[in-house]
Backbone as JSON, one array per atom type, in Angstrom:
{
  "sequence": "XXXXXXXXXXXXXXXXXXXXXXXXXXXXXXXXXXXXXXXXXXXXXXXXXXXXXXXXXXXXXXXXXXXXXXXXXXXXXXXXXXXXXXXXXXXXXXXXXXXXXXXXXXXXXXXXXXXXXXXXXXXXXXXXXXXXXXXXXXXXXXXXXXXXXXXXXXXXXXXXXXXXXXXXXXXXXXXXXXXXXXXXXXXXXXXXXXXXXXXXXXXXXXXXXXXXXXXXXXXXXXXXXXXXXXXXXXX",
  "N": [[17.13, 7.81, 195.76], [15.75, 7.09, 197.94], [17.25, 7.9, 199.62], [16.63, 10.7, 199.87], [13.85, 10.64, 200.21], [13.24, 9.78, 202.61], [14.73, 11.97, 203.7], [12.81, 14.22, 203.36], [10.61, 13.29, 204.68], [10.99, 13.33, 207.23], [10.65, 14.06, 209.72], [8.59, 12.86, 210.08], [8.96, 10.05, 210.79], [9.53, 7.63, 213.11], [11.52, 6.51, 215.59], [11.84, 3.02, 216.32], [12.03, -0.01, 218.22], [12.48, -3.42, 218.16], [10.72, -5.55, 219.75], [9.48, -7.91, 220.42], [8.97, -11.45, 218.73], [7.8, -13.42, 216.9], [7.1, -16.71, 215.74], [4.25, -17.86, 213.8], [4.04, -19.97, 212.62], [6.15, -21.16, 209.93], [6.1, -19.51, 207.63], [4.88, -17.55, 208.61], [5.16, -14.41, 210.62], [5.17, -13.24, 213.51], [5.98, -9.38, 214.9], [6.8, -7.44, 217.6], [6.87, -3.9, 217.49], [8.18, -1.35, 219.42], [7.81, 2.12, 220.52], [8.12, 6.0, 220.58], [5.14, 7.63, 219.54], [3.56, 9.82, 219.98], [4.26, 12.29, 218.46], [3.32, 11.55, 216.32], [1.46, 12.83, 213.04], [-0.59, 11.5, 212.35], [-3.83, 10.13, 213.73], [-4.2, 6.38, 214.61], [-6.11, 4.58, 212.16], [-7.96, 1.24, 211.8], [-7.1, -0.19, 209.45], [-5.24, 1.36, 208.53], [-1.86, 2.1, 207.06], [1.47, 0.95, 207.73], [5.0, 1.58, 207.3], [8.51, 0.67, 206.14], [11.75, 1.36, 205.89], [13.5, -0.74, 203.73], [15.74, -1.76, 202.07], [18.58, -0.24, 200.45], [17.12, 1.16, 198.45], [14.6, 0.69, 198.49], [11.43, 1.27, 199.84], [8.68, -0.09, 201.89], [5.17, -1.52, 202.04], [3.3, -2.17, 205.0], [0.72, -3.56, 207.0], [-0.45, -3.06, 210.13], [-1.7, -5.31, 212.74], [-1.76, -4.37, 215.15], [-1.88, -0.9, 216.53], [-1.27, 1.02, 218.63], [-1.23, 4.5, 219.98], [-0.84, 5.23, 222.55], [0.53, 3.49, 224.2], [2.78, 3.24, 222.5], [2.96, 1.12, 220.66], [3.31, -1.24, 218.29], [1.92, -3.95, 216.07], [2.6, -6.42, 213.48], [1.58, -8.76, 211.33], [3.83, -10.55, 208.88], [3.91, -12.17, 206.26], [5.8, -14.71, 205.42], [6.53, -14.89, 202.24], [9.16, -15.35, 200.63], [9.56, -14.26, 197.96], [10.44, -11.3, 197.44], [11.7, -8.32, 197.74], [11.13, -7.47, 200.36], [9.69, -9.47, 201.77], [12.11, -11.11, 202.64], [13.04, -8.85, 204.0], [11.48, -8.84, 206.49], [12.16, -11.19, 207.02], [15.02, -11.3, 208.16], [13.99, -9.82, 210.67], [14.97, -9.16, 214.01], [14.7, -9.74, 217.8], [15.78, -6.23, 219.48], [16.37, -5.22, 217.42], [16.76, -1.99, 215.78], [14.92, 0.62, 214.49], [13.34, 2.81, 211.78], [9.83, 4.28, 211.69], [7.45, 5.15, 209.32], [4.08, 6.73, 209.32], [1.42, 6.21, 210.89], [-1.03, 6.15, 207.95], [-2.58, 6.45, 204.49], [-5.22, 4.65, 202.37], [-7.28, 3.09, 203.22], [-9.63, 2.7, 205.8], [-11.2, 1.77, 208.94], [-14.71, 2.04, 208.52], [-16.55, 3.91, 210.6], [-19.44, 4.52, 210.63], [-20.72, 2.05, 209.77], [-22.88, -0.95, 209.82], [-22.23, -3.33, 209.54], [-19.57, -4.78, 208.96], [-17.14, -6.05, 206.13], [-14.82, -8.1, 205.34], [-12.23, -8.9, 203.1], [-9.45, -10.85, 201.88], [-5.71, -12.28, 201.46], [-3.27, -14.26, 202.26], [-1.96, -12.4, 202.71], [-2.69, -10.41, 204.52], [-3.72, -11.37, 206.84], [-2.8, -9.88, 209.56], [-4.18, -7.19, 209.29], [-7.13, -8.13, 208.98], [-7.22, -8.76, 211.83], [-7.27, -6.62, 212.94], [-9.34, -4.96, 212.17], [-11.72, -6.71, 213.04], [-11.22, -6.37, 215.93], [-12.02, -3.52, 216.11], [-14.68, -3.3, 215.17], [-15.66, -4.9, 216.99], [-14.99, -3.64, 219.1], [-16.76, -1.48, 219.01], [-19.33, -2.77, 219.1], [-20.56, -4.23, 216.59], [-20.69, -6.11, 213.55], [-18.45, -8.02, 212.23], [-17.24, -9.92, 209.05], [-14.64, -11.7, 208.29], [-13.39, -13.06, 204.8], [-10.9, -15.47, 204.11], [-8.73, -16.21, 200.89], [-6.87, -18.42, 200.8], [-3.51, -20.34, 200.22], [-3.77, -23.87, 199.53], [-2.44, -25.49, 201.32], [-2.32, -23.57, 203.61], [-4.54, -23.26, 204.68], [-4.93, -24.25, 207.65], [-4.22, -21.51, 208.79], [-5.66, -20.07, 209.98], [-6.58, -20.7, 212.65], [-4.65, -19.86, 214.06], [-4.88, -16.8, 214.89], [-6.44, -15.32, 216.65], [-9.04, -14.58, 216.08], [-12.68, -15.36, 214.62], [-12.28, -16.25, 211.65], [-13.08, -17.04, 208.24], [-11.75, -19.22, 206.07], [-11.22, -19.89, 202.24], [-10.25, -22.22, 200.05], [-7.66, -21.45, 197.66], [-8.19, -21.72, 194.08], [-7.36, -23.35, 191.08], [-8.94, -22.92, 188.75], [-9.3, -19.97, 188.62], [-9.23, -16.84, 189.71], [-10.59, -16.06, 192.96], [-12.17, -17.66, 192.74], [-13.59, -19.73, 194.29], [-14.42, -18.03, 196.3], [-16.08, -16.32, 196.1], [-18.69, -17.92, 196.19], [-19.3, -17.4, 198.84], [-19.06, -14.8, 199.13], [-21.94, -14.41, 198.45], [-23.25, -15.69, 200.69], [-23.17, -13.99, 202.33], [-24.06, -12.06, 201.79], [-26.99, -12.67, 201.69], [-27.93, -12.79, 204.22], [-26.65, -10.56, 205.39], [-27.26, -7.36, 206.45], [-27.3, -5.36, 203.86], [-26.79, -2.78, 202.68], [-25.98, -1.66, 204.59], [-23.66, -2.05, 205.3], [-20.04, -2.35, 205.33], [-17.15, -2.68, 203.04], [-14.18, -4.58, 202.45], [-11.76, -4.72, 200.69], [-8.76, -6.61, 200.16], [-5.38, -7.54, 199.3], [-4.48, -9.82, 197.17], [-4.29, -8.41, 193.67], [-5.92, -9.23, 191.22], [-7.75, -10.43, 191.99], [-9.0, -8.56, 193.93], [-10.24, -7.16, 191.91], [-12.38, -8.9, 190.5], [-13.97, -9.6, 193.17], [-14.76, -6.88, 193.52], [-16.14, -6.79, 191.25], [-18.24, -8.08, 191.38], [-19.51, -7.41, 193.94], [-20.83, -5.07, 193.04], [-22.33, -5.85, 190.96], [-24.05, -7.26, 192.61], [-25.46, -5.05, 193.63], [-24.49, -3.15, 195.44], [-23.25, -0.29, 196.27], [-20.36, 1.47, 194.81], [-19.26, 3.56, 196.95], [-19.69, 2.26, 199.28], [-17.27, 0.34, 199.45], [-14.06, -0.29, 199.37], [-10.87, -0.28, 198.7], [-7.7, -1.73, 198.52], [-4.5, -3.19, 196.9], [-2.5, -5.58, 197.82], [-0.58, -6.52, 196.55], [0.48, -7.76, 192.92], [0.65, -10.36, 190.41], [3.94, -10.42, 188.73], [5.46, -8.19, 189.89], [7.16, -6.72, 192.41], [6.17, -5.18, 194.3], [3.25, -3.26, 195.68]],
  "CA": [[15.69, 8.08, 195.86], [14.86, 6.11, 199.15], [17.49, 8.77, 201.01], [15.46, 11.64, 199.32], [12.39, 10.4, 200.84], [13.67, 9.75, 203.94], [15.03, 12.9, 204.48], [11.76, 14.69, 202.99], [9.24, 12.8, 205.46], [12.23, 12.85, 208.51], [10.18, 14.42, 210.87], [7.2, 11.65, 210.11], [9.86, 8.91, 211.81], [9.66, 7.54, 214.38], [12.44, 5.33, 215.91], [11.07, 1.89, 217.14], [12.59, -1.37, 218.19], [11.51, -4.98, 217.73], [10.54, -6.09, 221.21], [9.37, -9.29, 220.26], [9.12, -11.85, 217.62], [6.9, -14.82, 217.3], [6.72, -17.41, 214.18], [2.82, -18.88, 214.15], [4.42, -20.83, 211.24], [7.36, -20.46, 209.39], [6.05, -18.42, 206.9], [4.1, -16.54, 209.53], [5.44, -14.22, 211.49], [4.44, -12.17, 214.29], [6.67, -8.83, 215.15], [6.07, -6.04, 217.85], [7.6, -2.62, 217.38], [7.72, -0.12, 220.43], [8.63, 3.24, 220.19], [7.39, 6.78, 220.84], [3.86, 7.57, 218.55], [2.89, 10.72, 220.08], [4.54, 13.55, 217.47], [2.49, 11.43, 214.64], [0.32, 14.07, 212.99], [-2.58, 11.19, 212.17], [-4.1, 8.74, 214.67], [-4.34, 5.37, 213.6], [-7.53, 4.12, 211.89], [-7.91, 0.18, 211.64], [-6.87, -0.75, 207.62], [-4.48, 2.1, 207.95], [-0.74, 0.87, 207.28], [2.89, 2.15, 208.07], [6.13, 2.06, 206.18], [9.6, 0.82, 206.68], [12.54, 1.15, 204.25], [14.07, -1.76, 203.57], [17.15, -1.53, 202.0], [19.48, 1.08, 200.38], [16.59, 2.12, 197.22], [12.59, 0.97, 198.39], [10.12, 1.23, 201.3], [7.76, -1.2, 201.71], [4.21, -0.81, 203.25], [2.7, -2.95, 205.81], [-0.86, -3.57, 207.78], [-0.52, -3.63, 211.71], [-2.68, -5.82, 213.46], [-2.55, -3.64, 216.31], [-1.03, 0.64, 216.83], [-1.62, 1.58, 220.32], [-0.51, 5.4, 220.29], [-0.82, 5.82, 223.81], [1.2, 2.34, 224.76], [3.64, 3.17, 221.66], [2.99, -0.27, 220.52], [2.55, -1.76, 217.0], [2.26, -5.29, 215.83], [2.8, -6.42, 212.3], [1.84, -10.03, 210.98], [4.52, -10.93, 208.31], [3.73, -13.55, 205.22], [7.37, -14.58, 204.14], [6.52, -16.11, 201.23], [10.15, -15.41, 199.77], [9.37, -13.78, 196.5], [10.68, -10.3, 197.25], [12.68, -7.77, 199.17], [10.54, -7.47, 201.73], [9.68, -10.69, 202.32], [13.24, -10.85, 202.29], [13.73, -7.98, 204.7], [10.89, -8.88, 207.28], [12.63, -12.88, 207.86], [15.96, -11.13, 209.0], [14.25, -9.31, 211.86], [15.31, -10.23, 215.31], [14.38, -8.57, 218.7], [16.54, -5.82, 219.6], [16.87, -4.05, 216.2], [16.35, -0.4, 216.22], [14.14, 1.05, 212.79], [12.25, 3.99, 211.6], [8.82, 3.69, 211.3], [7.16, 6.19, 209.25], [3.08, 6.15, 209.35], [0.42, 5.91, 209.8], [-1.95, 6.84, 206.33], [-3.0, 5.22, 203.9], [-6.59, 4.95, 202.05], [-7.9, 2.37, 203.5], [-9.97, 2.86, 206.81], [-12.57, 1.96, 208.84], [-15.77, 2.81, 208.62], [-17.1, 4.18, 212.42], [-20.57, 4.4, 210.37], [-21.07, 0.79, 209.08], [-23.56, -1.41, 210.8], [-21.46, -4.04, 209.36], [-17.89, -5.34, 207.86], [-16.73, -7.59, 205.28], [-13.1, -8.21, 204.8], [-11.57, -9.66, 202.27], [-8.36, -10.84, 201.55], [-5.22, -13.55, 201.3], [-2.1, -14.53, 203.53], [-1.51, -10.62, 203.38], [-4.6, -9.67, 204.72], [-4.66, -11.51, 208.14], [-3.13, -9.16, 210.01], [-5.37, -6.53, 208.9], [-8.55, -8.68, 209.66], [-7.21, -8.96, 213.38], [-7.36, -5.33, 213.64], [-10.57, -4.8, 211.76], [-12.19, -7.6, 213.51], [-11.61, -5.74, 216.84], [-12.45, -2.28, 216.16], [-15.87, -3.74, 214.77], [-16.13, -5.6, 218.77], [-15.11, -2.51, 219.76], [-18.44, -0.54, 218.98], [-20.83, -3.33, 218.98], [-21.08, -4.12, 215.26], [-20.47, -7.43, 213.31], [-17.46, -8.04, 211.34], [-17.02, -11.3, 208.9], [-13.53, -12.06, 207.17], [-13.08, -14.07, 204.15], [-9.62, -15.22, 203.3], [-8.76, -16.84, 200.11], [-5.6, -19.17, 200.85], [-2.88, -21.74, 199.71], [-4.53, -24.73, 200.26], [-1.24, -26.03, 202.33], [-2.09, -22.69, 204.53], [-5.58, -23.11, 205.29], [-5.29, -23.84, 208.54], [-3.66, -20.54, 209.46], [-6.67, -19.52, 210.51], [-6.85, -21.12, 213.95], [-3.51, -18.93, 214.5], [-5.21, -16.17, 214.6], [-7.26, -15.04, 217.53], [-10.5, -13.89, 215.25], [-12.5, -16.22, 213.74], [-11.75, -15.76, 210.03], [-13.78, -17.92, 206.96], [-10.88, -19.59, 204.7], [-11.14, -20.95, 200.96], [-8.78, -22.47, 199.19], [-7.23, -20.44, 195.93], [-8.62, -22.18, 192.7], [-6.52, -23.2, 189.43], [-9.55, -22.16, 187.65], [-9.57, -18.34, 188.83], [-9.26, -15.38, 191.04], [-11.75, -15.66, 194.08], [-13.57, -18.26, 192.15], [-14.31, -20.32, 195.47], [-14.77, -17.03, 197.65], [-17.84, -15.89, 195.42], [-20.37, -18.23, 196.94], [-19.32, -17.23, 200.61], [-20.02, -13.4, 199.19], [-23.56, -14.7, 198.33], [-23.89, -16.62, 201.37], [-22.69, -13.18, 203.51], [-24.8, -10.39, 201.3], [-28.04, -12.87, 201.73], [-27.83, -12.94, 205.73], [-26.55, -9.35, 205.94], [-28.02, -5.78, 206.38], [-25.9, -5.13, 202.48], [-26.45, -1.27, 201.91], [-25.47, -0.53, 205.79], [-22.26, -3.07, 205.48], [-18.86, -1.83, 204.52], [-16.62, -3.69, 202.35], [-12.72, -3.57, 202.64], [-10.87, -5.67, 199.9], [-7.36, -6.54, 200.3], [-4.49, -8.93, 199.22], [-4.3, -9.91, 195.22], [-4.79, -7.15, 192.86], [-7.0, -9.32, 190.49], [-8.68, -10.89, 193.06], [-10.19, -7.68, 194.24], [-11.08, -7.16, 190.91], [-13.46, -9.93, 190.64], [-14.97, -9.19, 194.32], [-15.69, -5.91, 193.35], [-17.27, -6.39, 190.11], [-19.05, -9.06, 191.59], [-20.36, -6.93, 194.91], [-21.26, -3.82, 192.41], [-23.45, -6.57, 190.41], [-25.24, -7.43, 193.2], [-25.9, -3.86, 194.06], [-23.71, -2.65, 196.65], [-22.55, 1.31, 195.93], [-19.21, 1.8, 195.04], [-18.86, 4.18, 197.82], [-19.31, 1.14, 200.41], [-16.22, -0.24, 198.82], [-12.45, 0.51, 200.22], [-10.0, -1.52, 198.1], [-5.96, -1.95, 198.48], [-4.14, -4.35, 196.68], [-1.23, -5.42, 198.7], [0.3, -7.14, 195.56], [-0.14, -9.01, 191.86], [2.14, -11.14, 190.02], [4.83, -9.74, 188.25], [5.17, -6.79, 190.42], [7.51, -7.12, 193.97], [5.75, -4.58, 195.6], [2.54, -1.95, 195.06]],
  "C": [[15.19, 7.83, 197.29], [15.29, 6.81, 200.36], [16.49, 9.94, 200.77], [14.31, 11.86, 200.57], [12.32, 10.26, 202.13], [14.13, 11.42, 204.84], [13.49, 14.0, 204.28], [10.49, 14.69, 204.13], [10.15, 12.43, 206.89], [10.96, 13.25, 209.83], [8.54, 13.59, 211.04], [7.8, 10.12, 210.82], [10.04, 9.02, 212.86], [10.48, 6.09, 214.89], [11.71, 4.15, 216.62], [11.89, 0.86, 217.4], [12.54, -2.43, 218.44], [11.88, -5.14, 219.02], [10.18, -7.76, 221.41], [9.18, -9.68, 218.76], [8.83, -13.38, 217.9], [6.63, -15.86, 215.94], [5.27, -18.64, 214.65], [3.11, -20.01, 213.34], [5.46, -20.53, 210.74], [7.5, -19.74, 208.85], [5.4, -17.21, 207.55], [4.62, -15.86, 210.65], [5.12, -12.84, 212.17], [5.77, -10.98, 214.91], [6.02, -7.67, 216.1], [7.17, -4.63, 218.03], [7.36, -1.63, 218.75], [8.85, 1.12, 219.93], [7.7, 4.43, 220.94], [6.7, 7.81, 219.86], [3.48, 9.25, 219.29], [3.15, 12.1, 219.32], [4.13, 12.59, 216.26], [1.49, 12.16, 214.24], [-0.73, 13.03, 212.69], [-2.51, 9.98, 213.28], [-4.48, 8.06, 213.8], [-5.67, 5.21, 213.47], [-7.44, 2.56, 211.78], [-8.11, 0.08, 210.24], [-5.64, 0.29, 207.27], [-2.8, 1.47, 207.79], [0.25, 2.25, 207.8], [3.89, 1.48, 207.33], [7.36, 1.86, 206.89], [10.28, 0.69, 205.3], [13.88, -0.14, 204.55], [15.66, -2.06, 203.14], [17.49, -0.2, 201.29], [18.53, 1.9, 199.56], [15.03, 1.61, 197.56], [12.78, 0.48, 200.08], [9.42, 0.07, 200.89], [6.17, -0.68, 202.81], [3.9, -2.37, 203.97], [1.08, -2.43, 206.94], [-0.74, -3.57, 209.11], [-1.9, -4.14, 211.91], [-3.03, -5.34, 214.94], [-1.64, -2.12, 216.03], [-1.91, 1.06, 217.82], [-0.6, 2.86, 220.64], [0.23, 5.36, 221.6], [0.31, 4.79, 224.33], [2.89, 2.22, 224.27], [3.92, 1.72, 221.21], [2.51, -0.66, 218.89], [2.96, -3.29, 216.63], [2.0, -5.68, 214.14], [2.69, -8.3, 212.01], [2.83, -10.36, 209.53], [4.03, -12.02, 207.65], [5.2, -13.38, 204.64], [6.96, -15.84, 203.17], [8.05, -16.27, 200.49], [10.13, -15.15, 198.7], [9.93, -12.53, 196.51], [11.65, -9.71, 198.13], [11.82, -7.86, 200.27], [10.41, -8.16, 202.54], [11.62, -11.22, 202.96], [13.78, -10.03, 203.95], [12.89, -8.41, 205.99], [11.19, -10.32, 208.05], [13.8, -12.31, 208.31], [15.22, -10.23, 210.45], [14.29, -9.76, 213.27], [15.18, -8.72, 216.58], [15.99, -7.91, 219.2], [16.99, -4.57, 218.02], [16.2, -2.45, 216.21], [15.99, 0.07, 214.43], [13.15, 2.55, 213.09], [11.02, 3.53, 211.28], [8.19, 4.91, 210.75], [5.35, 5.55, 208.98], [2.54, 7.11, 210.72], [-0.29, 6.77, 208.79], [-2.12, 5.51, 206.0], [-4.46, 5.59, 203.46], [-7.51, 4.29, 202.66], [-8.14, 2.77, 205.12], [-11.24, 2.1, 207.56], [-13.41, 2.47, 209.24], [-16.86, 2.95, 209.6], [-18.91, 4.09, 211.75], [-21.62, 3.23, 210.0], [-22.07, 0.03, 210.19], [-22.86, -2.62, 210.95], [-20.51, -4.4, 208.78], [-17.51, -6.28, 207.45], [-15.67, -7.17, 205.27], [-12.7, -8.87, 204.28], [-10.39, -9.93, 201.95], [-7.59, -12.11, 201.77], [-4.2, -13.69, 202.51], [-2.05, -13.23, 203.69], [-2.01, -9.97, 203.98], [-4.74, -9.85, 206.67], [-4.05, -10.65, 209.66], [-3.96, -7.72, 210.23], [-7.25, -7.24, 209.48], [-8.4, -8.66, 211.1], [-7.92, -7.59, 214.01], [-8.58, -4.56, 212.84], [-11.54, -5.43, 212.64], [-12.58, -7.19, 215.31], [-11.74, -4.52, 217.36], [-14.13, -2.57, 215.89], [-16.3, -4.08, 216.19], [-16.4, -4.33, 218.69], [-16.62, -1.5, 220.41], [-19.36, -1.42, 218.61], [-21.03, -3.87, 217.76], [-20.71, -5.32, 214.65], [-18.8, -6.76, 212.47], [-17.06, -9.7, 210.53], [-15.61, -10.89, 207.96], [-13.13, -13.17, 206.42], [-11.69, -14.07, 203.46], [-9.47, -16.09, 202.28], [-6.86, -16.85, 200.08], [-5.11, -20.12, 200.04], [-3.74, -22.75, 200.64], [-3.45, -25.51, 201.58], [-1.54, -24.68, 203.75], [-3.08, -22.43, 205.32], [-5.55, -23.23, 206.64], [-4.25, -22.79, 209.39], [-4.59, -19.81, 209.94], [-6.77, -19.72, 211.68], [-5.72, -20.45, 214.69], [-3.85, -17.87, 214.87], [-6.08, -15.95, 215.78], [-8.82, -14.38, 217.38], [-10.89, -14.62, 214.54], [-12.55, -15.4, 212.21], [-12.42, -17.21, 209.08], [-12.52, -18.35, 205.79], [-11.48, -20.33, 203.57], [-10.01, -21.1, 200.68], [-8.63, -21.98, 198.07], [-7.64, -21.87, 194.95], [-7.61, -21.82, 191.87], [-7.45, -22.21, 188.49], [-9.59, -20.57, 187.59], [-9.51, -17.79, 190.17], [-10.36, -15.64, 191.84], [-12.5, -16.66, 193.64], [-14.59, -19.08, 193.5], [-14.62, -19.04, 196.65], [-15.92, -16.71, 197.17], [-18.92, -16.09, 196.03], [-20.29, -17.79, 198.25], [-19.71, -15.46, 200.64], [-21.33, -13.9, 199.33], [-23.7, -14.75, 199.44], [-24.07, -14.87, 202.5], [-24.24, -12.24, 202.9], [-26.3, -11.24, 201.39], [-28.7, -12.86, 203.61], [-27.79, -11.74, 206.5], [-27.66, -7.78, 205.43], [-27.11, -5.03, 204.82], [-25.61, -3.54, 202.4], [-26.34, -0.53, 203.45], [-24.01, -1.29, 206.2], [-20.98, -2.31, 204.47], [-18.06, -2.77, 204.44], [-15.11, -3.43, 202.4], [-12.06, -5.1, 201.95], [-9.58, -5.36, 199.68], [-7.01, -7.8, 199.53], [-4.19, -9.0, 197.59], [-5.39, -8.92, 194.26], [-6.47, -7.83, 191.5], [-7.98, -9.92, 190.93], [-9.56, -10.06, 193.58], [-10.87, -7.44, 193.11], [-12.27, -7.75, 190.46], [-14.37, -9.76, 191.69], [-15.28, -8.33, 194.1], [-16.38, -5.93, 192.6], [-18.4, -6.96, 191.0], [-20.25, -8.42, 192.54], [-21.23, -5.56, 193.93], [-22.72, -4.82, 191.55], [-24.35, -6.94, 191.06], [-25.85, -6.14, 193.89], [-25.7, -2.96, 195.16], [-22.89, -1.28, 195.47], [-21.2, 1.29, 195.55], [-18.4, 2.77, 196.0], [-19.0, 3.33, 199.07], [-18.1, -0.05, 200.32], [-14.81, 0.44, 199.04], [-11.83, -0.72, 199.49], [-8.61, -0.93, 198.14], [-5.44, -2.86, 198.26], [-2.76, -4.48, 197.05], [-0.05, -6.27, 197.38], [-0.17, -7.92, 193.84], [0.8, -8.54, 191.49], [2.5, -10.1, 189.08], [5.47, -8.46, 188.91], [6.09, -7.45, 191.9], [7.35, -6.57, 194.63], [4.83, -3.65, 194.92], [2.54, -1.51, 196.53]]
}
């Protein structure tokens, strides 16, 4: 299946090879890919991801925290939590390895129209907020990110060159401690010119979205990708 696909989407690869490799933590790790980006038919958008195949039968997707066509540059934050292949496949890499990278797509984008951005999401999330966080600079516009962490991981935030809002994950429930920091955001912000971009645990967005739809935010200001939930070693 995984050659199939490979040979199907061949001319969407693009050879790259790990130039560096940085651990903010052990479970955290920072990777940058160079290669040459200019026969990709889409430019990157910030939330968009890219795609490597891992071993002999699945792909895996991933978030860059940065894709710089012009530089041929992409950077990828890594959570090895050790639960899967991926995790799995992203702790053997070492600079010097040579990979396909196929990408970018994806649904998730953002939104050049927003006055403002929420981001949501968990360890999987924070490279994604990096590169949300400074497309938002970019054009002037706010951007807040709330992550909902292991409490052993909270301060991975100061790793991070953006500030970023952590809670700690609750026994009692999904998002239950991120809730009030929605309130605190949608009472402060401009709400129906703010775009929303929920990432990380599948039932976790679940809960933030009902929650933002209850307080009266559109479902068309809403961009959701769930980068994972349990039972499952990869969506």
């Amino acid at each position: 299946m995984a050659d199939a696909m490979e040979s199907l989407f061949s001319g969407s690869y693009h050879p790259v090879t790990v130039t560096e490799v940085n651990y903010l933590e052990a479970e955290l790790k920072h990777v940058r890919f160079e290669g040459d980006f200019s026969a990709s038919k889409r430019k990157f958008r910030p939330g968009n991801v890219i795609e490597f195949r891992i071993n002999e039968t699945e792909f895996r997707h991933y978030t860059p925290s940065l894709f710089d066509h012009g530089r041929g540059v992409c950077d990828v934050l890594f959570y090895l939590h050790g639960m899967g292949p991926g995790s799995d496949w992203a702790a053997t890499l070492k600079k010097g390895d040579g990979l396909k990278l196929l990408g970018p797509g994806g649904k998730l984008k953002f939104d050049i129209n927003a006055n403002d951005h929420f981001v949501f999401g968990d360890e999987t999330s924070l490279g994604l907020m990096q590169s949300m966080y400074r497309a938002a600079e970019a054009q002037d516009t706010t951007c807040e990110c709330l992550v909902e962490l292991d409490s052993n991981h909270i301060a991975w935030t100061d790793l991070v060159d953006i500030p970023i809002h952590p809670v700690a994950k609750s026994p009692k429930g999904k998002a239950v401690t991120a809730l009030p920091e929605v309130d605190c955001f949608l009472q402060r912000s401009d709400r129906h010119k703010t775009a929303f971009y929920l990432t990380g645990n599948a039932k976790s967005i679940q809960v933030i979205r009902k929650h933002l739809v209850n307080s009266g935010i559109t479902a068309s200001q809403i961009q959701s990708d769930p980068y994972w939930v349990e039972g499952k070693t990869g969506l």
